[in-house]
BALUMTOR-514720 format. One record per residue (C-alpha): x, y, z; residue number from 1. Coordinates in nm, 4 decimals, padded with zeros to 6 digits, m for minus. Layout:
BEGIN
[[X,Y,Z],NUM],
...
//
This chain:
BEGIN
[[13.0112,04.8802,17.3126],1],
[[12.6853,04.9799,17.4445],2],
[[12.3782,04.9724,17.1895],3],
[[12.1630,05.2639,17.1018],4],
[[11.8669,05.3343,17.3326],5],
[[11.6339,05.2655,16.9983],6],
[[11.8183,04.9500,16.9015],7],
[[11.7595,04.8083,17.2466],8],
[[11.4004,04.8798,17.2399],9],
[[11.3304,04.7139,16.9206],10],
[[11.5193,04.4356,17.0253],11],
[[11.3200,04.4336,17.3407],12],
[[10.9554,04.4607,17.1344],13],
[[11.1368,04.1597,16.9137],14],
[[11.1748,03.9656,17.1954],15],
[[10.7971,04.0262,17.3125],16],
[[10.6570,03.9658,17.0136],17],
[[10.8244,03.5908,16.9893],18],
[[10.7272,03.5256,17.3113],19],
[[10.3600,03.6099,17.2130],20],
[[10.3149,03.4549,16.9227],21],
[[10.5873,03.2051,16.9028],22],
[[10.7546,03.3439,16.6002],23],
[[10.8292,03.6782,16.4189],24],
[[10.5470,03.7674,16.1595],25],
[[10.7526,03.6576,15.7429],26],
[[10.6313,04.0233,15.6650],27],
[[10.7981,04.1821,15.9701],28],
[[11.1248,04.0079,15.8880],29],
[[11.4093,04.2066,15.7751],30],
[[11.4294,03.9465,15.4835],31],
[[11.1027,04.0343,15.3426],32],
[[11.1595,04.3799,15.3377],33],
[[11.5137,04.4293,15.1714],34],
[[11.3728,04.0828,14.9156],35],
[[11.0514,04.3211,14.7976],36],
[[11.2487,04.6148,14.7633],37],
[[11.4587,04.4490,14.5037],38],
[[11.1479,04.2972,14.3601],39],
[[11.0468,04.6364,14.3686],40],
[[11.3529,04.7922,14.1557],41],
[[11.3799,04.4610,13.9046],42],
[[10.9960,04.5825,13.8444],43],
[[11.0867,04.9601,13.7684],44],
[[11.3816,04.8591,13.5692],45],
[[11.2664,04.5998,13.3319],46],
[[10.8694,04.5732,13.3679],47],
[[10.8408,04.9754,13.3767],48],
[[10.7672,05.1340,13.0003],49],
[[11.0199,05.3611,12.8833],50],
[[10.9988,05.6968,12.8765],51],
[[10.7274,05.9100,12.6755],52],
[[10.3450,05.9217,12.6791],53],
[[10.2301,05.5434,12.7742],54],
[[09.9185,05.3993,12.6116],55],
[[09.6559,05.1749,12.8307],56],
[[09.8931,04.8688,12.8516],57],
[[10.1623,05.1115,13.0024],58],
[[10.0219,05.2832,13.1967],59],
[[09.8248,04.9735,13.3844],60],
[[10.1791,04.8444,13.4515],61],
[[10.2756,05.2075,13.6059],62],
[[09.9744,05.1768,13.8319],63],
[[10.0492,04.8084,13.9421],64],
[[10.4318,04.9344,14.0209],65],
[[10.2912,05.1829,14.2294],66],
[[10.0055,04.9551,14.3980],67],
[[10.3378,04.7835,14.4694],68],
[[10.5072,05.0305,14.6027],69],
[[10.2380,05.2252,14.8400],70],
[[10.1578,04.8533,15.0204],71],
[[10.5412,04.7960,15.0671],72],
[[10.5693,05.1443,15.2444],73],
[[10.2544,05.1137,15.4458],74],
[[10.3689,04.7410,15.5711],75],
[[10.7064,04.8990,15.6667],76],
[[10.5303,05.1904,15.8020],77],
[[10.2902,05.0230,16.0562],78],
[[10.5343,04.7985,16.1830],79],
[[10.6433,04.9317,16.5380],80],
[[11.0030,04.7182,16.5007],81],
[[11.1285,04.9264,16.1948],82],
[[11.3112,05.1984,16.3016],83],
[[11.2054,05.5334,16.2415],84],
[[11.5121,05.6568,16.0417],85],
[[11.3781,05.3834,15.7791],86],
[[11.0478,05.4760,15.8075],87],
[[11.2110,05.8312,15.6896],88],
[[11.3618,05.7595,15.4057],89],
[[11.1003,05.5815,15.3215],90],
[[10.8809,05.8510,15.3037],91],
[[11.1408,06.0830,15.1174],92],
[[11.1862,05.8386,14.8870],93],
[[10.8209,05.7999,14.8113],94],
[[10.8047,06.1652,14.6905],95],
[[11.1156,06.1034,14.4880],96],
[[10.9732,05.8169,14.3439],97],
[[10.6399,05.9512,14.2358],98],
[[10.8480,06.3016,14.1367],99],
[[11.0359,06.0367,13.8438],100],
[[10.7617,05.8776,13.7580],101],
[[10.5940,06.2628,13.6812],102],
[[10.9051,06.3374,13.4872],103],
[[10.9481,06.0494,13.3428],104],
[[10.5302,05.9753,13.1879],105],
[[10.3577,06.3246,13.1606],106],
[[10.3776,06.5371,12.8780],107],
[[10.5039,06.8213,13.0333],108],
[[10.7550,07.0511,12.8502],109],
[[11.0448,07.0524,13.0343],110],
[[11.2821,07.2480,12.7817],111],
[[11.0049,07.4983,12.7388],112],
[[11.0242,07.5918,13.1206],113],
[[11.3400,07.5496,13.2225],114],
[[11.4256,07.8537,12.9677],115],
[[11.1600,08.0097,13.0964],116],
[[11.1935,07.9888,13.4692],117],
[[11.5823,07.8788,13.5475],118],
[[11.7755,08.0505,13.2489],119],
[[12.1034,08.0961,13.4086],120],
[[12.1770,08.3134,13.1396],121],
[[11.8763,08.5864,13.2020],122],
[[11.9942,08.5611,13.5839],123],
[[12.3574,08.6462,13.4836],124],
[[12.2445,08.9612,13.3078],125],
[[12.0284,09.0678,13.6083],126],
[[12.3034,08.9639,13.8624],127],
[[12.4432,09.3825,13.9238],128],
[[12.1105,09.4699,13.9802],129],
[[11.9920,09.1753,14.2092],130],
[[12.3360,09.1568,14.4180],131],
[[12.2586,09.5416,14.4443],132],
[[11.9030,09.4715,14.5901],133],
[[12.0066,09.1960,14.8104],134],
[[12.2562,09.4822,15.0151],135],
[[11.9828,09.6725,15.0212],136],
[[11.7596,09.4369,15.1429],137],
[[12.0095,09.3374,15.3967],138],
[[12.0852,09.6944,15.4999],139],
[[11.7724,09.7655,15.5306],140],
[[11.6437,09.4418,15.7805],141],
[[12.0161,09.4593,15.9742],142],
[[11.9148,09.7963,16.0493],143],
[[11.5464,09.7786,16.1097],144],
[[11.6310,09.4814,16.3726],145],
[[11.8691,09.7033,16.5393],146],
[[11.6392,09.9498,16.5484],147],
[[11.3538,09.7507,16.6904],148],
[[11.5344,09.5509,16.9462],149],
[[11.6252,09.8985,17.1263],150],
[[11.3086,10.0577,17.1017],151],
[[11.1346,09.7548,17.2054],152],
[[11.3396,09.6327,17.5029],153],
[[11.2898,10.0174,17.6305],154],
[[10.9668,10.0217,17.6027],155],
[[10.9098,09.6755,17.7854],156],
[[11.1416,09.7757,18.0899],157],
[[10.9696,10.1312,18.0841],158],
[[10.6214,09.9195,18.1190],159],
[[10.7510,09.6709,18.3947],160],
[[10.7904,09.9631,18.6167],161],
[[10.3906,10.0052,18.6399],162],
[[10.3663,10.3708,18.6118],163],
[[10.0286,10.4324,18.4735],164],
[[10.1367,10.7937,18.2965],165],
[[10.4185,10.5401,18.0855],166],
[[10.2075,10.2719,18.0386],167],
[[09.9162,10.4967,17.8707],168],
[[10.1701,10.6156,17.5817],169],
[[10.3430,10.2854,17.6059],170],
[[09.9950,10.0902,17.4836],171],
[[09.9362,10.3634,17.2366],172],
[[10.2571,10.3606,17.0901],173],
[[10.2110,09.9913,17.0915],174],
[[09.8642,09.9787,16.9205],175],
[[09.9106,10.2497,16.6827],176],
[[10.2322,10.0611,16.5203],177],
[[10.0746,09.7297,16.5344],178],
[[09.7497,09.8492,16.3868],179],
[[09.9493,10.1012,16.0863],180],
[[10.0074,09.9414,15.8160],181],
[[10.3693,09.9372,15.7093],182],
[[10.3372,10.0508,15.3477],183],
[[10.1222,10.3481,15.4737],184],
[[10.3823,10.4091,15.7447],185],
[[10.6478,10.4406,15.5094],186],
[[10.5038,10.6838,15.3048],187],
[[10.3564,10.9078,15.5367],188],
[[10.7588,10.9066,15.6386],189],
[[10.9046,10.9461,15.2464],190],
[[10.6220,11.2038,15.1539],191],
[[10.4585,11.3662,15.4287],192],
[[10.7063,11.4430,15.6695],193],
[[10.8480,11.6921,15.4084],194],
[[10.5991,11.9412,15.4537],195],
[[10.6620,11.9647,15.7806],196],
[[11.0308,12.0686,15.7161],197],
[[11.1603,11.7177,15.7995],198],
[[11.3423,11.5594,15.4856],199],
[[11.4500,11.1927,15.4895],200],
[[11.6286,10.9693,15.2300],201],
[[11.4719,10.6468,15.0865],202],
[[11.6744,10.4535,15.3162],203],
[[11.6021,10.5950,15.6095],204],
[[11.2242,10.6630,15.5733],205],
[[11.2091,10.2422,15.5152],206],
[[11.4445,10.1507,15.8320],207],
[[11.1969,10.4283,16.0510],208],
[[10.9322,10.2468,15.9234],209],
[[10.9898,09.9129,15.9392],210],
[[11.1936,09.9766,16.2621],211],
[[10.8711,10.1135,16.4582],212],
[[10.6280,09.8494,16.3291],213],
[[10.8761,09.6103,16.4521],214],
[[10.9196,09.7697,16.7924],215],
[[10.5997,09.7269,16.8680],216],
[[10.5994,09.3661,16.8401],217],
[[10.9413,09.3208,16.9965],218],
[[10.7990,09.4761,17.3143],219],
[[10.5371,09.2886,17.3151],220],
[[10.7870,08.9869,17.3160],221],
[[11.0008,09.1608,17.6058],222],
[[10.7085,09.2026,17.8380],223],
[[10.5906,08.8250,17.7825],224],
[[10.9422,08.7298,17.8823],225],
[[10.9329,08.9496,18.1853],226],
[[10.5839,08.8454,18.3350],227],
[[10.7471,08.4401,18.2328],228],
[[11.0185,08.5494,18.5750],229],
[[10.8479,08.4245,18.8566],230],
[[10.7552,08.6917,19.1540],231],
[[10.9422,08.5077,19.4069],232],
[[11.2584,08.5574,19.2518],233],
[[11.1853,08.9434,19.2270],234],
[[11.1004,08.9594,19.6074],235],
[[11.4148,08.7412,19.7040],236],
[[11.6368,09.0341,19.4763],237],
[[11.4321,09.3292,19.6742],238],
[[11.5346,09.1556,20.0073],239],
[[11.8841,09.1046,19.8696],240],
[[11.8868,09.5414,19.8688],241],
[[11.8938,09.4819,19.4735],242],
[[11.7650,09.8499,19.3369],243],
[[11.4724,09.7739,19.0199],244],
[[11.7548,09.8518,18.7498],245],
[[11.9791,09.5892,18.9330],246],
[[11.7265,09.3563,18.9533],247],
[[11.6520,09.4128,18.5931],248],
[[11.9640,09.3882,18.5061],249],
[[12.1037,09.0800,18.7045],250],
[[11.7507,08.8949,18.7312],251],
[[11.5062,08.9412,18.5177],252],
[[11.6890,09.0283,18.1780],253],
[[11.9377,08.7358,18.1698],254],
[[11.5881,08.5103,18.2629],255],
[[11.3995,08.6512,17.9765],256],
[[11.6617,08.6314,17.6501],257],
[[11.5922,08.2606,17.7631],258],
[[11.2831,08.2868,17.6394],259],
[[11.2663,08.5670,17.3790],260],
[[11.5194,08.4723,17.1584],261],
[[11.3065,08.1866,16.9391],262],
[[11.0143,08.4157,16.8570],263],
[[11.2420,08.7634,16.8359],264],
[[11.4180,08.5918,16.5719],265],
[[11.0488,08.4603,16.3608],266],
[[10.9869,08.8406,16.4551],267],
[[11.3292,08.9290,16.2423],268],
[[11.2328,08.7015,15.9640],269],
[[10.8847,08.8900,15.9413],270],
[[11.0211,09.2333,15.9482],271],
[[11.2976,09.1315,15.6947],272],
[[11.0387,09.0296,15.4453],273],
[[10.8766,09.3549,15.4766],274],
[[11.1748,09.4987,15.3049],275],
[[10.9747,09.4400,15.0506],276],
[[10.7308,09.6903,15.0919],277],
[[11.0435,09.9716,15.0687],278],
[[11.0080,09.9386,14.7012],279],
[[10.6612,10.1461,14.7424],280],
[[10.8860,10.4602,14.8381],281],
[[11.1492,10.4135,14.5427],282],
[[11.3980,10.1622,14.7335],283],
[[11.4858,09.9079,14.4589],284],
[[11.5566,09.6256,14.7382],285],
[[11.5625,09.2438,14.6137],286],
[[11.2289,09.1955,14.5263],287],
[[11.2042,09.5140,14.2833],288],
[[11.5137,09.4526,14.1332],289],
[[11.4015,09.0972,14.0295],290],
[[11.0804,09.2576,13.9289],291],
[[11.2255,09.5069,13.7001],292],
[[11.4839,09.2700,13.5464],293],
[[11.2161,09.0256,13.4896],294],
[[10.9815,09.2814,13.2962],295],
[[11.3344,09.4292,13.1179],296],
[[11.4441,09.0942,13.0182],297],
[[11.0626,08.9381,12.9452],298],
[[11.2062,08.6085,13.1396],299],
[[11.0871,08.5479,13.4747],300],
[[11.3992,08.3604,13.5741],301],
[[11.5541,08.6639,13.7702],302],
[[11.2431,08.6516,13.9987],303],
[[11.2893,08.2750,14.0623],304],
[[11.6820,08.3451,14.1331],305],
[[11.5269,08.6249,14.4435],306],
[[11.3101,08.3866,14.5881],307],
[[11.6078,08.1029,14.6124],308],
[[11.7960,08.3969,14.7517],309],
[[11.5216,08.4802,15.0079],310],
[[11.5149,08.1274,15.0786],311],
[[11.8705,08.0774,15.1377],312],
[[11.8628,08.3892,15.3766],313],
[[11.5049,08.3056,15.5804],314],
[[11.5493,07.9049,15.6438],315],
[[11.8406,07.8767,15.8420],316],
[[11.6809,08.1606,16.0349],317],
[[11.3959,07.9740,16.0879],318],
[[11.5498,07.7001,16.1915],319],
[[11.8053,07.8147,16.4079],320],
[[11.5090,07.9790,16.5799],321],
[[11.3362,07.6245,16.6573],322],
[[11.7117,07.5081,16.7427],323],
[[11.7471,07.7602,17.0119],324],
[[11.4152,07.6983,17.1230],325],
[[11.4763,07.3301,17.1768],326],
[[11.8274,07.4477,17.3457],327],
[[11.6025,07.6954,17.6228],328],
[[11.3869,07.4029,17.6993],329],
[[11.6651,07.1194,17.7645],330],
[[11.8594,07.4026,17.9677],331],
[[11.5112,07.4698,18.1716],332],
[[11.4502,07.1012,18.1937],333],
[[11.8099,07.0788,18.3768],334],
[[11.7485,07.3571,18.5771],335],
[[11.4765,07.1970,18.7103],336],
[[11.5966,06.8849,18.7544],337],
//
């Protein structure tokens, strides 16, 4: 079986370094390192003071242990033959390490604050109102995307045409949504447009308004990924008797989702935290509702619950965004190749 690219290179740099200096360094040896970690957790088992507050003699032992520990990791860390999955957990487990030592020696009241901030039982009396919020909120950024996406793509083919009549309100409309704040854009939709015989619900005033801020950004993203196509490829369709809506169909738009995708998505994560902002115009999205239940309740532990909840919904959108962004450049790299 064929080794790993990464295990051959180490053995490789191995194999240098024994032909340089005759023998592998005792504190490169994988001997040395798995002996001091076990050192290492004989010290923190029996030598370590237990828990509580730790007086002089205590806590000199704590900082030896760590001493200990930091010039273990930076020995492992400098040394080119360790692989870097080691060097990795290494790292991780530093934090975890000095995270249990926090808990473990400071005299911080844990009961105190876990009632406070992660009292499951607060959180299950505020659950109808937050899983209300959270549909809202997602209504509300599904929509708004939507929304965007059209308006946006429009406006970016309407400006790849040249015209100068469509690109003058097409840089307007642009500006003025970019520049507007959202909050002000929302009510001027809720409470002005009233008076002018124009009545919209809650709902809709908040997906209008977050929907045309957004626009303007997503055709800003459109046009980037148009002017990425090269010109030669938009002369070769032209000579092919390709119309423009042909050639932005079957050219340039397949070309540019390539490359728009990874920042239209951080552009959906954006707009999607602006839901919050609906609550200014009576929408009682996630945030509100864990605002309200916290000041009903007099626990904060419903507003800790929304932002696991806005974590759970905006970090694998992140990072699917930086995984299709690696994906678009190993698929341009082959192209190329």
């Amino acid at each position: 079986m064929a080794q790993p690219a990464s295990s051959q290179t180490n053995i490789s740099r191995l194999s240098d370094l024994k032909d340089k200096v005759g023998h592998v360094p005792f504190i490169r040896r994988n001997s040395f390192v798995y002996g001091s970690l076990s050192l290492l957790v004989i010290y923190a088992l029996f030598l370590l003071p237990s828990k509580g507050s730790p007086d002089t003699v205590d806590l000199g032992r704590i900082v030896i242990f760590c001493l200990l520990l930091l010039v273990w990791a930076f020995i492992i860390f400098t040394d080119e033959l360790k692989p870097e999955k080691l060097k990795t957990i290494m790292v991780f487990s530093i934090f975890i390490i000095a995270g249990w030592l926090y808990y473990r020696y400071s005299t911080a009241r844990w009961g105190e604050m876990g009632f406070l901030f992660f009292n499951l039982e607060m959180v299950q009396k505020a659950w109808p109102t937050l899983v209300e919020g959270f549909w809202t909120t997602l209504l509300l950024a599904i929509c708004a995307a939507i929304m965007s996406t059209v308006i946006g793509l429009l406006l970016a083919i309407f400006r790849s045409f040249n015209n100068p009549v469509l690109n003058f309100f097409i840089i307007a409309y642009v500006d003025f949504f970019r520049a507007m704040p959202i909050i002000v854009l929302m009510m001027l939709i809720y409470y002005a447009l009233p008076f002018m015989g124009i009545r919209l619900s809650a709902i809709v005033s908040g997906i209008l308004a977050l929907g045309l801020n957004s626009s303007a950004y997503v055709s800003e993203i459109f046009r980037a990924g148009f002017l990425s196509i090269k010109k030669g490829q938009i002369e070769a369709s032209s000579a092919l008797g390709l119309n423009p809506i042909q050639t932005m169909r079957f050219v340039i738009l397949p070309q540019a989702f390539r490359v728009v995708i990874p920042p239209l998505v951080g552009n959906y994560v954006a707009s999607a935290k602006d839901t919050a902002l609906a609550s200014s115009i009576s929408i009682i999205e996630l945030l509100k509702a864990g605002l309200s239940q916290k000041s009903l309740l007099a626990n904060p532990s419903p507003l800790i619950f929304v932002t696991a909840l806005y974590l759970v919904m905006f970090v694998p959108l992140t990072r699917f965004s930086g995984y299709l962004e690696k994906r678009m450049k190993e698929s341009q790299r082959q192209v190329r190749l």
